[in-house]
Every structure is written in C-alpha cells, then in structure tokens.
N, C-alpha and C positions, 0 to 999 in steps of 0.2 A: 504494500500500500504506500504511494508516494504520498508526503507532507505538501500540504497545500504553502508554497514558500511565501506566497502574500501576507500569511497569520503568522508565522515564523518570524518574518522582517518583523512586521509591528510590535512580536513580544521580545524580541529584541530592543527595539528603539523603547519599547514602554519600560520595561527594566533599566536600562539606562538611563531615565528622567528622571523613575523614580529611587536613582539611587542621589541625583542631585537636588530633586522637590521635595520637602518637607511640611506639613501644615504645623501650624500653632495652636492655642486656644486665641491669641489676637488676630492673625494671619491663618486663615485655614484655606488648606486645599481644594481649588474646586476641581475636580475631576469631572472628566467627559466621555460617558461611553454612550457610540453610536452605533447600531441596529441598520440593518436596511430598512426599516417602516419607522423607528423610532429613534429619540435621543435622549439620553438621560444625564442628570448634572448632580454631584453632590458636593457638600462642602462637610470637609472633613478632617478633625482633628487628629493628626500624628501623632501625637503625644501620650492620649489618655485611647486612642483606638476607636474614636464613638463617630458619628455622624450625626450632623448638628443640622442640618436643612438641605431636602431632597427638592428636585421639579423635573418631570419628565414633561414628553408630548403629549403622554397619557391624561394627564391632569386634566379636568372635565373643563377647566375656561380655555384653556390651551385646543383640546380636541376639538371644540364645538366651533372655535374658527374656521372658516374653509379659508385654505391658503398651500401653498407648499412647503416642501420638506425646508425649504431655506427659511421659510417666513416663519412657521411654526418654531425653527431651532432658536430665534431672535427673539421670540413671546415668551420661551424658554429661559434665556436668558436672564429675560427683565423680570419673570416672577422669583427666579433665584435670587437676585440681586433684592426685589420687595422683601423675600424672607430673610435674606443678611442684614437687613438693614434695618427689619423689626428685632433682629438678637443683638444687635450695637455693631457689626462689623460693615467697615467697609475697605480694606483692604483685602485682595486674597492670595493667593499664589494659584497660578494656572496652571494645569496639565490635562494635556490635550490628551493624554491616554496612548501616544505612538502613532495617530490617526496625523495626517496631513494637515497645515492650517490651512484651510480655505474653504469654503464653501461652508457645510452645517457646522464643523467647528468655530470657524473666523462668526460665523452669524452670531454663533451663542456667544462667542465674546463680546462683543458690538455687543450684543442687547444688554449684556451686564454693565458693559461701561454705561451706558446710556442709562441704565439705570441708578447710575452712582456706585458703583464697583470701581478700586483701583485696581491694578495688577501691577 
C-alpha cells in the first residue's frame, strides 16, 4: 500500500511548526484544521493542555449563511476572534496546521484580524 505523500508532507511541515508554536494562557494558539467541506479553529492553551474557544463552519450562524468555502472560513474567523475577545484575549499565535497560507486559511486569518485579533 503506497502512503499518500501529500499527508506525509503536511505532517511533516505540521511537526515542524509545532515544534516552534507554543500557546500561553495570554497568547494562545489558534490552530486550523481544514476538511474538504469544512474548517475548524481553536485556540488553545500549551501550557495547562485545555482548549479555551472553539468555531467551526459547523456553527448554526456560520452554516445558515449561503456563501463559499472562502467566505464561510472568514465568518469563521471573526466568531473566533468574538469569542477571544469575550475571554480578554487579543493577541494569538497562528498555526496554520502544515496547510498552505492562502485561500480558507489566509481567509480565516483576515477574518480574525478584522475582528480584533493580533498575530
């Protein structure tokens, strides 16, 4: 059975971020894992192991938009960035998960900054 070498790369490049990315309890990680249908965001504390505020596409105000996978990942974005901002945080450390920046990733940053997120 050959290894599909596309997933191979990525967990390569992801290991490698995350041996440079660390979250805080001030500064926490948002992570980004994308799906072929979906995208999902957390921010997440390195420290203590926990996960402090989740948003997918899944999310019922998110879903109920009709738009594209790029638009959704930017709606994405900016409800993370509501929930950082109701726990006091607005700084974060970024990590794209190994995934390329552009496209649903770059979007879901864009929508965090726009929503008051630094990186």
């Amino acid at each position: 059975m050959k290894t599909d070498n596309k997933v191979v790369r990525r967990q390569k490049i992801r290991h490698s971020i995350r041996k440079k990315v660390a979250g805080t309890t001030q500064t926490p990680r948002l992570s980004v894992f994308r799906s072929n249908t979906d995208i999902y965001v957390q921010l997440i504390d390195d420290t203590t192991g926990t996960t402090l505020a989740s948003a997918s596409s899944k999310d019922k105000d998110v879903k109920a938009q009709k738009a594209n996978k790029v638009d959704k990942s930017k709606l994405v974005g900016a409800a993370i960035a509501g929930k950082a901002s109701s726990l006091g945080i607005n700084t974060v450390v970024f990590d794209r998960g190994g995934y390329l920046y552009h496209g649903r990733v770059k979007a879901i940053a864009d929508g965090a900054r726009e929503g008051g997120l630094q990186f």
